[in-house]
GULO-250270 format. One record per atom (N, C-alpha, C): y, x, z. Coordinates in steps of 0.1 Angstrom, whole numbers, plus 5000, padded with zeros to 4 digits. Last residue first. Layout:
BEGIN
YXZ...
//
This chain:
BEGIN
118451652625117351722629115951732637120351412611119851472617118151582618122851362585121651472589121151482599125051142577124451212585122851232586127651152553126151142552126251172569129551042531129751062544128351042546131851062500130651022503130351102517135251042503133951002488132651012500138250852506137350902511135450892504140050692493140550822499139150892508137950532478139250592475139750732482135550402487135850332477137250452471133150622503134250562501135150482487129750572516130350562505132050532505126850662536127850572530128650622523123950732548124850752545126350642537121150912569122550782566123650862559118251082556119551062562120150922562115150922561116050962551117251022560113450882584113050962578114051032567115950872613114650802607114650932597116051032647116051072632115150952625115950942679115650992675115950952658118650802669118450882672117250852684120050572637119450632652119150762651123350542628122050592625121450612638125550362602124750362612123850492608129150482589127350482585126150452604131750332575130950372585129750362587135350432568133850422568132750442577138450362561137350372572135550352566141050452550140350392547139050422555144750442530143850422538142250392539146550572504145750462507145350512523149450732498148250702494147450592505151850872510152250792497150750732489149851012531151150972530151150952514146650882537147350982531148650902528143850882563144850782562145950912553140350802570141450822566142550782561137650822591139150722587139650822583134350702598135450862596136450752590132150662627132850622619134050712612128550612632129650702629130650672623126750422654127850412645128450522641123750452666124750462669125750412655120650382688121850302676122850342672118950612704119750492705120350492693118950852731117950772716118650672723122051072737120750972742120050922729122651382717122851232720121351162728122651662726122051612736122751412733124851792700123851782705123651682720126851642678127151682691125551682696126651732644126951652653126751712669129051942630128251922640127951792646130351892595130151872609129851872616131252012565129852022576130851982588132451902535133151972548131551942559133451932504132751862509132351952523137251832486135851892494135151842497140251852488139351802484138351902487141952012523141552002507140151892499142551892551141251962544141751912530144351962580144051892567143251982565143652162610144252112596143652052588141951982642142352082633143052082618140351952672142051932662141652072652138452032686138551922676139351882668138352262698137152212692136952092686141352102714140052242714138752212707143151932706142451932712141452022710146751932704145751972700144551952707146551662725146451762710147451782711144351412740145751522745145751632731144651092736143351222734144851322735145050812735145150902747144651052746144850772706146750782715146550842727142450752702143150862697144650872701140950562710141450642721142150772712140750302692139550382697139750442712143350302683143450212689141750232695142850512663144250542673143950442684141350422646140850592654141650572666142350242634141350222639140850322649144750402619144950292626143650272641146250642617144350602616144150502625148750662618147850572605146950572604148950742643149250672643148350562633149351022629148051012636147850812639152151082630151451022618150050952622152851222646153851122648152751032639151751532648151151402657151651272653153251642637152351572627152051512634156751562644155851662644154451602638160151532638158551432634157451552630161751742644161851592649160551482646158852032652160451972649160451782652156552112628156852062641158552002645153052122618154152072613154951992630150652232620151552292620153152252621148751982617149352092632149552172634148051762605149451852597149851912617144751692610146251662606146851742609141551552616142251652607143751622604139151562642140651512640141451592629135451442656136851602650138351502646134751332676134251442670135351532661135251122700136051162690135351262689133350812714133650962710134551012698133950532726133750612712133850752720131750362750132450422751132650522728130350042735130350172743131850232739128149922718129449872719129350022733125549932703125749802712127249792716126050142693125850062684126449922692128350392705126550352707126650222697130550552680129850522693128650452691132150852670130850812672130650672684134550972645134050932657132750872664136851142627135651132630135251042645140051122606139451142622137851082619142151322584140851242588140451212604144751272564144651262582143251212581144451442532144751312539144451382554146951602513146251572521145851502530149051412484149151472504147651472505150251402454149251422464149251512476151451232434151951302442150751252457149951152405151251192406151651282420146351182410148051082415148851162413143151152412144351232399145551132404141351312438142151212433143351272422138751482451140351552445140651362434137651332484137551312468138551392461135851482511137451452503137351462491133151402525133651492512135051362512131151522555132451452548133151492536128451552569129351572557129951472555126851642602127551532594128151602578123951712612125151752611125751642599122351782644122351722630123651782625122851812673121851742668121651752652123552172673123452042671122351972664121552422704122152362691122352202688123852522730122652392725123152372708123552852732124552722732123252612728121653002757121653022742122652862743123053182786122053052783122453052762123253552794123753392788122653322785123353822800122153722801123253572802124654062806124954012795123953882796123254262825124254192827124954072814120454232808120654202818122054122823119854272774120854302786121154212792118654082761118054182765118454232778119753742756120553852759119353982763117453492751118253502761118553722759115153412738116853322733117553392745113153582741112853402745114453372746115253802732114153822743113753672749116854002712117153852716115453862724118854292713117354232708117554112715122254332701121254342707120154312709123754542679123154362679122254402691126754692674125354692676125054532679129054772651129154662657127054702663131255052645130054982641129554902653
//
């Protein structure tokens, strides 16, 4: 049987145990994978990314592809088809990457973190997708920070259905 211990102003009761509380995120993103009716369906390669409006450094937030798949054409070989992501900095990003590589996703509608401590400012969220024997396709929703009153959101035409951000 698992004990909880008493939380005391966000910090561990126990002493030796005394950690800093994680920073929560700013917000949080959704991404919905459309279920598409095709003859022959692959999950698609998504990647997530963030930069400042004015033009900056991107961020990679998450990365979804076949990292299981290994031998003469491992899944990394494909990553390539997010075109936009790749030529971002997704050729130099080392992957798997810890807290951001991870498997395909089923049709769906998927939570994101966004990354706590953004500066206030303009930013761009961009998500790409890219499906073997299927389409391609980038979206991209502005939003500041501090929060306006609605969320952001946008819209995919095909391999990608509706991409909101939430902030808090």
């Amino acid at each position: 049987m698992r004990k909880s211990l008493p939380l005391v102003a966000g910090v561990l009761a126990a002493p030796h145990l005394a950690l800093a509380a994680p920073a929560a995120p700013a917000g949080v993103i959704t991404v919905t994978v459309p279920r598409l009716a095709v003859a022959e369906y692959h999950r698609p390669y998504v990647a997530g990314w963030i930069e400042p409006a004015g033009g900056g450094q991107a961020r990679t937030l998450w990365v979804w592809y076949d990292i299981k798949k290994v031998g003469r054409e491992p899944g990394t070989k494909w990553l390539g088809d997010l075109r936009s992501w790749w030529r971002k900095g997704g050729r130099s990003l080392g992957l798997p990457a810890d807290g951001l590589s991870g498997q395909t996703r089923a049709p769906g509608a998927y939570r994101i973190p966004l990354p706590a401590g953004l500066r206030p400012g303009a930013y761009t969220l961009f998500v790409e997708a890219a499906r073997e024997t299927g389409g391609r396709e980038l979206v991209q929703v502005p939003f500041s920070v501090p929060a306006k009153p609605a969320p952001a959101g946008a819209s995919g035409r095909a391999e990608l259905g509706q991409v909101t951000v939430s902030l808090r």
